[in-house]
Rosetta silent file (secondary structure, phi, psi, omega in degrees, C-alpha in Angstrom):
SEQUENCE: XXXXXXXXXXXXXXXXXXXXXXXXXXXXXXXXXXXXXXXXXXXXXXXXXXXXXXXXXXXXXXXXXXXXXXXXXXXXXXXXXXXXXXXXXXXXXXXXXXXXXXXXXXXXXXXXXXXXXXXXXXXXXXXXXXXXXXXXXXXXXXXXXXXXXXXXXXXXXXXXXXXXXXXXXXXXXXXXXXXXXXXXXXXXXXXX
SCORE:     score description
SCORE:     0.000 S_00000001
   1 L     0.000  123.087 -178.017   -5.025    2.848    5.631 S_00000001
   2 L   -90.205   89.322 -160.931   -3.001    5.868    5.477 S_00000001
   3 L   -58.381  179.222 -176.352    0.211    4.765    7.381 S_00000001
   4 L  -159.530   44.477  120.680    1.512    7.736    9.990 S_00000001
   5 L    25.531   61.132 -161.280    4.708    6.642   10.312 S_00000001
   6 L  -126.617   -3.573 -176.731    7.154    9.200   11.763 S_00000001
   7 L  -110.564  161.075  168.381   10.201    7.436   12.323 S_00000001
   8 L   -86.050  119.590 -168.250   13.029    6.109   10.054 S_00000001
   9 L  -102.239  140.364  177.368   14.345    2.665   10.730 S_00000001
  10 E   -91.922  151.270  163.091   17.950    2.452    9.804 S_00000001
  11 E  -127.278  128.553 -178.119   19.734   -0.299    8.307 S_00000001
  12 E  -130.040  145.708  172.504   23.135   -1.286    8.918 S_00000001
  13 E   -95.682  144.751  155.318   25.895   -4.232    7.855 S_00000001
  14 L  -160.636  157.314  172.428   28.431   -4.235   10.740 S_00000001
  15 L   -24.226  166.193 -167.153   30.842   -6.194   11.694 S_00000001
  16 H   -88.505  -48.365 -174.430   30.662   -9.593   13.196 S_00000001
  17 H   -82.160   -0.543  163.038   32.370   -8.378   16.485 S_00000001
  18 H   -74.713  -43.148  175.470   30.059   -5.057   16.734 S_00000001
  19 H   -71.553  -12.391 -163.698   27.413   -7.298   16.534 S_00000001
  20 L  -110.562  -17.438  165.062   28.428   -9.647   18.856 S_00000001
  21 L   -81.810  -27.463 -177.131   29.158   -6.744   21.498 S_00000001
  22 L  -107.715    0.534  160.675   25.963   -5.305   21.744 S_00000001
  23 H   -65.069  -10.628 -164.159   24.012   -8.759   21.539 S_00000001
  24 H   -83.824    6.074 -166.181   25.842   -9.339   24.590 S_00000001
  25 H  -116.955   17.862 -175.627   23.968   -6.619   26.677 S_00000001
  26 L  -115.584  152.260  169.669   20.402   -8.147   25.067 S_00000001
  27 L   -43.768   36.689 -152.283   18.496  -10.442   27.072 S_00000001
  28 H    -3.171  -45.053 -157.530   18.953  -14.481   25.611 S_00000001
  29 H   -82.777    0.037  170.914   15.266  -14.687   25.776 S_00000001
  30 H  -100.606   31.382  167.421   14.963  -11.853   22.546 S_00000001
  31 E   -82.602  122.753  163.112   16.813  -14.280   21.063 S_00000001
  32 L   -70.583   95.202  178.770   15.021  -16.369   17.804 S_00000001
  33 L   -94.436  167.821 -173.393   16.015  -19.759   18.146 S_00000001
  34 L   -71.436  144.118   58.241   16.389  -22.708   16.381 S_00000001
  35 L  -120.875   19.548  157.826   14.153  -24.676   14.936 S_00000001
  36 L    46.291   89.508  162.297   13.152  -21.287   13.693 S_00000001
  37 L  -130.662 -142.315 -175.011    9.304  -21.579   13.612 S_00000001
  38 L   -50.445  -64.530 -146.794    6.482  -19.822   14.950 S_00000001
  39 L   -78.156    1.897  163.131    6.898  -20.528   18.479 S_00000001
  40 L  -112.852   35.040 -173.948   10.323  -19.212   18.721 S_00000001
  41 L   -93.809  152.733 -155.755    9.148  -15.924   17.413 S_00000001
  42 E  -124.792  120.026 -169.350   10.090  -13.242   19.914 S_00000001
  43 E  -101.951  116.912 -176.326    7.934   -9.849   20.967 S_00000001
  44 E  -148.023  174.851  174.235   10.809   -7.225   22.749 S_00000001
  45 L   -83.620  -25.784 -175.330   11.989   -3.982   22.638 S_00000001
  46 E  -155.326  138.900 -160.007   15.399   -5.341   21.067 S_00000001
  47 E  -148.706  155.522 -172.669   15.255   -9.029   19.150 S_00000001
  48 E  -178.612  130.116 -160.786   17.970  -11.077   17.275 S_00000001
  49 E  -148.739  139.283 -164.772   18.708  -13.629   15.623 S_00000001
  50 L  -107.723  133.264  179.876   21.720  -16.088   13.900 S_00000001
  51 L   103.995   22.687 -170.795   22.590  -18.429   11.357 S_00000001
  52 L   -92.732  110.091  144.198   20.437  -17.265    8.542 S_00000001
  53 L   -99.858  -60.170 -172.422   20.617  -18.623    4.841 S_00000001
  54 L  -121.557    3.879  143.557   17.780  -19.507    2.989 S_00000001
  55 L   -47.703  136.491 -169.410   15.968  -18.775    6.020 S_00000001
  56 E  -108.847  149.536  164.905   13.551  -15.675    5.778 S_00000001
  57 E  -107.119  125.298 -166.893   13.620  -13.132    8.967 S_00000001
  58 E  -140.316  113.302 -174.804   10.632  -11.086    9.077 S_00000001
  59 E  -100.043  101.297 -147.111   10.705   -8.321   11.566 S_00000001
  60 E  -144.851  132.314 -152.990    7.464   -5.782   12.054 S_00000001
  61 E  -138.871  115.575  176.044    8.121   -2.706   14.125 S_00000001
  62 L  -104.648   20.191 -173.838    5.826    0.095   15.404 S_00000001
  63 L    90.252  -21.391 -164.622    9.331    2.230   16.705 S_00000001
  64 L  -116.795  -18.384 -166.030    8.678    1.149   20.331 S_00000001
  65 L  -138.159  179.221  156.296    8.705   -3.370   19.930 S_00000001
  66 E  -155.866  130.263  165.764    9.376   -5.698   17.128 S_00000001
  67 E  -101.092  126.717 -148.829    7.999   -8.696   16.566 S_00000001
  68 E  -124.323  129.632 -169.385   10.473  -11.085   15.012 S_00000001
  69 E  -138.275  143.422  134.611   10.303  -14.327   13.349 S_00000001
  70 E   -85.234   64.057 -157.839   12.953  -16.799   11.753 S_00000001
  71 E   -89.301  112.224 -149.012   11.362  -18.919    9.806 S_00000001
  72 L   -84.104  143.640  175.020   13.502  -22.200    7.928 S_00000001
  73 L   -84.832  -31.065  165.766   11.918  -22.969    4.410 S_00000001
  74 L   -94.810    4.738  165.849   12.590  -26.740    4.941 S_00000001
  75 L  -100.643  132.839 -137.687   10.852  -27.320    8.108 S_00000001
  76 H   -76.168   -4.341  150.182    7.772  -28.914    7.252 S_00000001
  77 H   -17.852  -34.671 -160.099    6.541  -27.102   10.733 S_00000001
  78 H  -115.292   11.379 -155.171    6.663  -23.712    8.023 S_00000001
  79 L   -74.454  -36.304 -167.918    5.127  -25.267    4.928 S_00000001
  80 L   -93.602  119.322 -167.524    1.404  -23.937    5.326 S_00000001
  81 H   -72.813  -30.674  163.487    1.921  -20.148    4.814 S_00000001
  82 H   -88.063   -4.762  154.626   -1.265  -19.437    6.372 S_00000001
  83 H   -32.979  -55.798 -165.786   -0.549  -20.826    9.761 S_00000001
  84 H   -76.848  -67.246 -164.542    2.246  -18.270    9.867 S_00000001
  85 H   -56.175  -25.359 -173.612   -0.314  -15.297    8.882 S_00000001
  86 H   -69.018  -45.516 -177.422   -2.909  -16.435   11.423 S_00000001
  87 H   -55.835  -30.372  168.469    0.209  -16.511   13.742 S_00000001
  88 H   -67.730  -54.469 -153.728    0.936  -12.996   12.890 S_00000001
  89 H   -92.702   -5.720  139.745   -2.530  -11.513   12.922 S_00000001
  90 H   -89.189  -28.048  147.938   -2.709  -12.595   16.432 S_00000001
  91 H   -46.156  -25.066  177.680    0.492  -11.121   17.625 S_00000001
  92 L  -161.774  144.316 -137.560    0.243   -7.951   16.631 S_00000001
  93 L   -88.413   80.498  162.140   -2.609   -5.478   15.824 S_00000001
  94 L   -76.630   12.738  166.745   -2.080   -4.808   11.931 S_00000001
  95 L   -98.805   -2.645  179.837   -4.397   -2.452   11.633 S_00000001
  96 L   -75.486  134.306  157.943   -1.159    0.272   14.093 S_00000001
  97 L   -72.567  -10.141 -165.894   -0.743    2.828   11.319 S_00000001
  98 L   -95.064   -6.905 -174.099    2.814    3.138   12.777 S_00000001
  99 L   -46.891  167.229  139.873    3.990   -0.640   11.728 S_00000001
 100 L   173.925  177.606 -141.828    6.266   -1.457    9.356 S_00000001
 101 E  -147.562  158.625  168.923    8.476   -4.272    8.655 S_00000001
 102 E   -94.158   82.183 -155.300   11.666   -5.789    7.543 S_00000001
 103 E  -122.279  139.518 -169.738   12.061   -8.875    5.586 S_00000001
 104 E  -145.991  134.379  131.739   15.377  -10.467    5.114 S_00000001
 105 E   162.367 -110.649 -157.537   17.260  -13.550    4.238 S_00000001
 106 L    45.331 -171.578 -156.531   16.742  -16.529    1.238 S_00000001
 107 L  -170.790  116.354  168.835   18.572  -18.370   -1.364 S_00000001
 108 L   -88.648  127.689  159.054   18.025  -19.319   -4.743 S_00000001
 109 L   -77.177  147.485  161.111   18.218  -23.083   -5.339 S_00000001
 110 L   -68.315  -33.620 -154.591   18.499  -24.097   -8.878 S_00000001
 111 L  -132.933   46.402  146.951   16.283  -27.224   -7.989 S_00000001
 112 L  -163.667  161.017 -166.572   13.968  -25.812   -5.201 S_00000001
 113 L  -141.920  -10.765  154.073   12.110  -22.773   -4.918 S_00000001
 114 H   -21.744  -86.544  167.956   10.851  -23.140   -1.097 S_00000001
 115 H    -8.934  -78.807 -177.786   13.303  -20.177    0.331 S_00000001
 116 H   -42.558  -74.776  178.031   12.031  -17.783   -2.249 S_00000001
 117 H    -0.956  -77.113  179.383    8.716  -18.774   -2.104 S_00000001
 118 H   -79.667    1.415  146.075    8.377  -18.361    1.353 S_00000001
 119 H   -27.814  -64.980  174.038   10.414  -14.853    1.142 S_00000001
 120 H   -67.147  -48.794  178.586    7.832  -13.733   -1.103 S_00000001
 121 H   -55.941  -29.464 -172.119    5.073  -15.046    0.575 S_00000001
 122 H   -71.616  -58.003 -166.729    6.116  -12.599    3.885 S_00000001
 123 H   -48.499  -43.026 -166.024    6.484   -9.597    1.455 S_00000001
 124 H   -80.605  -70.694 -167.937    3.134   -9.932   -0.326 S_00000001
 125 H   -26.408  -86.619 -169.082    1.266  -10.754    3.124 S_00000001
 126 H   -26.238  -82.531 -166.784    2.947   -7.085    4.861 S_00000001
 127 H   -66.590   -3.845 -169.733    1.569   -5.205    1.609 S_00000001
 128 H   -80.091  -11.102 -167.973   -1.573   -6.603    1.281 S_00000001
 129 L  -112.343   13.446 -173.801   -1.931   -5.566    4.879 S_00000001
 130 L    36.600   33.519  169.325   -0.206   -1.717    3.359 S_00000001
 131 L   -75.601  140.210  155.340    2.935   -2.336    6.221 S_00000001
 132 L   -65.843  152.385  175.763    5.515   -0.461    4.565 S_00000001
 133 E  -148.587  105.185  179.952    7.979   -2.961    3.822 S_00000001
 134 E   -75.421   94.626 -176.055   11.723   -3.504    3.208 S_00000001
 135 E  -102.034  145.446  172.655   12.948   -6.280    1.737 S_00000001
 136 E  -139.888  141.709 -153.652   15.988   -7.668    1.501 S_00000001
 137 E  -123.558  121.559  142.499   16.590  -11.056   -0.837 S_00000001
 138 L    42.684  138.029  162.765   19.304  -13.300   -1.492 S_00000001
 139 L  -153.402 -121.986 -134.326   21.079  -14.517   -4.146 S_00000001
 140 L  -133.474   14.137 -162.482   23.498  -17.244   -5.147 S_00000001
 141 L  -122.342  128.004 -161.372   25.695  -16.579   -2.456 S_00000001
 142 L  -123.836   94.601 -177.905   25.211  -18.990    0.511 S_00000001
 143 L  -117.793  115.992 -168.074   26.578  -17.293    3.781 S_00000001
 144 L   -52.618  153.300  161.395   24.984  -16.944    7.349 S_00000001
 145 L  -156.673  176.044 -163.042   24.303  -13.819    8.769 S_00000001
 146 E  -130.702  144.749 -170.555   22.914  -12.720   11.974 S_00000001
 147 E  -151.766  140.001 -173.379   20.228   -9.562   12.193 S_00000001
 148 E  -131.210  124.415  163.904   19.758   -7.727   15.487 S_00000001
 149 E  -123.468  126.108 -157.923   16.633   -4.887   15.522 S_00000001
 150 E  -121.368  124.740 -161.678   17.695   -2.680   18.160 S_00000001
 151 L   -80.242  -34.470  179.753   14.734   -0.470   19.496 S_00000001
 152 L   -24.466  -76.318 -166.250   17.267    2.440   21.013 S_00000001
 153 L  -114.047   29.491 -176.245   18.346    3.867   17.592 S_00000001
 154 L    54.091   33.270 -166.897   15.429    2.015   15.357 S_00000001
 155 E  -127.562  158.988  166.181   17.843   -0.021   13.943 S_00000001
 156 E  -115.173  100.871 -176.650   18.512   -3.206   12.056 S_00000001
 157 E  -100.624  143.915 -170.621   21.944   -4.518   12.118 S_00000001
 158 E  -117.086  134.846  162.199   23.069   -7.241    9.729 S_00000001
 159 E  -168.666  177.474 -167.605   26.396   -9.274    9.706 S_00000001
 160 L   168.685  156.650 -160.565   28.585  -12.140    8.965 S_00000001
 161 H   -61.333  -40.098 -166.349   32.174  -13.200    8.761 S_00000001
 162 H   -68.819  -13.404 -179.649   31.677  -12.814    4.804 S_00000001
 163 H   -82.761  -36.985  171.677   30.454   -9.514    5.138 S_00000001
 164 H   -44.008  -19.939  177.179   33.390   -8.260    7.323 S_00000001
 165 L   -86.118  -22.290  160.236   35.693   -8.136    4.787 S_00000001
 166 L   -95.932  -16.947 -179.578   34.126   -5.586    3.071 S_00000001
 167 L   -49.136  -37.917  176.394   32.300   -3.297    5.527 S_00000001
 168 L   -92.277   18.931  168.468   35.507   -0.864    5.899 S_00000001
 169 L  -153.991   37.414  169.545   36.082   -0.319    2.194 S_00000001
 170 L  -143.416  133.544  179.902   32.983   -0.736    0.455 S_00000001
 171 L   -21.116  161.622 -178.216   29.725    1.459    0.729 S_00000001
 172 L   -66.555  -55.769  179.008   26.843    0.327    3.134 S_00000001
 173 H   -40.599  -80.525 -171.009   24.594   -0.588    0.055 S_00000001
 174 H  -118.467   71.382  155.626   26.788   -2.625   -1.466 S_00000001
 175 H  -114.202  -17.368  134.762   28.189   -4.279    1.057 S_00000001
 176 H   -47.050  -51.347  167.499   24.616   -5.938    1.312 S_00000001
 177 L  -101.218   34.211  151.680   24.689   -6.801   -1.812 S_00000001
 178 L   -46.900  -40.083  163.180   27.482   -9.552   -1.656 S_00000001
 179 L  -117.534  -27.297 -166.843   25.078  -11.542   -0.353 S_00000001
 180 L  -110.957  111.653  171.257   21.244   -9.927   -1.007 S_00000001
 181 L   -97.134   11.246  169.130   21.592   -8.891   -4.584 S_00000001
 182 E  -108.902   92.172 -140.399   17.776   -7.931   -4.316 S_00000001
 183 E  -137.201  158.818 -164.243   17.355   -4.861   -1.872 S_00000001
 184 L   168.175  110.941 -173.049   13.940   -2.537   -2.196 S_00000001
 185 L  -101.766  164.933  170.989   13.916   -0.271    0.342 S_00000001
 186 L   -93.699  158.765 -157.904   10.586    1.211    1.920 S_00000001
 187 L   -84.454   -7.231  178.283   10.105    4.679    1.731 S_00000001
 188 L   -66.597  -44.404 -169.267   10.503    4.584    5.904 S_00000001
 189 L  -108.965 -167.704 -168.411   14.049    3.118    5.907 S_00000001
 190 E  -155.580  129.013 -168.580   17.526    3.712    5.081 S_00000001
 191 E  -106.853  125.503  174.925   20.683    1.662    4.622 S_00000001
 192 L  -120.480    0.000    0.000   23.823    3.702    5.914 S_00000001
């Protein structure tokens, strides 16, 4: 499959109270709520979701919807990985050349490897299916953040209180990577 593409999806860290102004004009029900499983996976024009550590958020976009998932690595609701791909490949037509997708969140445990795992498992599923795909992973650092994909300007905004202190004096890039020191961008997106 030769994707055809034509748009760029941006990526942005912003503040906690930028983020918190323009979720307020989004709908509650494009919200991804807790117990962050399947069934609180959300199909909208604009989708968002809070609280994420070692949770992975996996986001798949054709420019006009996104379908959005928050999925917790310790609920045993998420343990069989192919549940969640059957649960995919009926939501959304993965054969649109225009897709592509966003994967964000995890944690490395010294003594568990569930986060990663399933982190990885979302990435390799997307290419095996040739979605372009952007991931962004984790580290050692373990601080919520909240991700908004906002259909308006293509965008994916990221934040948290921990991030705020750096967003006005440190570059976009690495002000992500305070907390995700593993970032691999698709050739689609762009962090500004």
């Amino acid at each position: 499959m030769d994707n055809k593409i034509t748009f760029t999806s941006i990526i942005r860290p912003v503040k906690k109270s930028m983020f918190n102004n323009v979720v307020s004009g989004i709908s509650r029900k494009n919200f991804v709520e807790y117990p962050w499983t399947v069934k609180e996976s959300v199909i909208a024009k604009d989708a968002y979701t809070t609280g994420v550590i070692d949770c992975t958020v996996c986001g798949i976009t054709d420019g006009e919807k996104v379908f959005m998932m928050h999925i917790c690595p310790t609920n045993k609701d998420n343990f069989n990985f192919k549940k969640i791909k059957d649960f995919i490949t009926k939501k959304v037509d993965l054969s649109n050349e225009d897709l592509s997708a966003v994967v964000i969140g995890a944690k490395s445990y010294p003594d568990d490897s569930r986060s990663y795992k399933l982190f990885d498992n979302f990435v390799k599923f997307l290419k095996s299916k040739n979605i372009p795909t952007t991931s962004i992973k984790g580290g050692d650092v373990y601080e919520s953040v909240d991700v908004l994909y906002r259909q308006r300007n293509d965008e994916w905004l990221i934040s948290g209180k921990y991030l705020d202190k750096y967003i006005d004096h440190t570059s976009s890039g690495l002000v992500l990577n305070k907390i995700f020191p593993q970032i691999e961008l698709s050739e689609f997106d762009i962090i500004i």
